[in-house]
Each structure stands twice: as structure tokens, then as C-alpha cells.
N, C-alpha and C positions, 0 to 999 in steps of 0.2 A: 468520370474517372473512378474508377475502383480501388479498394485500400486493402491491405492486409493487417490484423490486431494482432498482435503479440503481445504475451503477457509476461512480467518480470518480477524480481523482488527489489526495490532500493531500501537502502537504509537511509532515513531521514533526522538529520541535526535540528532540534529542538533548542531555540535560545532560549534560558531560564536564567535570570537574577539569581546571582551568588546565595546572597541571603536568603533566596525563597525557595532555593532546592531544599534543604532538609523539608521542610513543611508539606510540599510539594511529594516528595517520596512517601511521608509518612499518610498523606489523604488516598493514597494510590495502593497500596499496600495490599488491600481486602478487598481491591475493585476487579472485577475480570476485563479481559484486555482491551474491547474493544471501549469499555467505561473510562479504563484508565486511559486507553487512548484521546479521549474526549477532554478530558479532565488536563490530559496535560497539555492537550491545544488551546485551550483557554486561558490556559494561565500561561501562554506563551509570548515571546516577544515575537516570533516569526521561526520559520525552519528554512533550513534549506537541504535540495536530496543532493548526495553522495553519489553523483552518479557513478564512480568509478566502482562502487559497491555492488554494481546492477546484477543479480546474475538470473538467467531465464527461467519460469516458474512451470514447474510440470505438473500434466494431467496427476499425476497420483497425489501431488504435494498440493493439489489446487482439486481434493474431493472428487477427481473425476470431471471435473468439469472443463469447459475446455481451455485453451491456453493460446491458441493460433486461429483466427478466422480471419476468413477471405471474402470479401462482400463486394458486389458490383456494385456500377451507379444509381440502380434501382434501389439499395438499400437491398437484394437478396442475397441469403448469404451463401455461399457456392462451397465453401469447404469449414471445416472446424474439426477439431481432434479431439477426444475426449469424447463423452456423452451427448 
């Protein structure tokens, strides 16, 4: 069976202890995103996504690259949008 990918944006809830948010913002401040990203998954208690946030990520918002692919049972991929 064949799948089609579609690619999206969600927004994801981050659990942080009360008291450890100030500190927490403050380590993150001078980090670039993907660092900071990192940084606040470790110091997390868990997340959960937002799905109702979801909304669909497009070729220009997503580099050019693609956003939709359609791949058979073989693993070959028959369609993709973008680059």
C-alpha cells in the first residue's frame, strides 16, 4: 500500500515548572532556535501538540522544498511538489 506525506505546522505545549521558567527563558535568550529548541526539551516535563493549531506548510514557507509526497509500496516516490 501506498502513502501520501503531507507536511504541516503544529504548535507544541511545552510543560515547565513554575519556578524554573524565569531561568529557563533567561539560558535561551542568545541561543538560536533550533538550540533553544533543544534546550527547552530537556528541561521539559513532556509536551503535548495542539493539534487544532495544525495549519499546512508550503513549498515557499518550507525553502522550496517539498511539502506533499506520494510514494508507492516500493518505497518509489511518484509525485512531490516543490523542488
Amino acid at each position: 500500500m501506498g502513502y501520501i506525506d503531507i507536511k504541516s505546522v503544529v504548535w507544541q505545549r511545552i510543560h515547565i515548572e513554575d519556578e524554573e521558567l524565569p531561568d529557563l527563558i533567561e539560558s535561551i535568550k542568545d541561543l538560536d532556535e533550533e538550540e533553544a529548541y533543544q534546550e527547552i526539551l530537556m528541561n521539559s516535563e513532556g509536551c503535548e501538540y495542539i493539534t487544532e493549531s495544525e495549519v499546512p506548510l508550503t513549498v515557499k514557507n518550507n525553502d522550496g522544498c517539498p511539502t506533499i509526497e506520494a510514494v508507492n509500496e516500493e518505497g518509489e516516490t511518484l509525485y512531490q511538489n516543490g523542488n
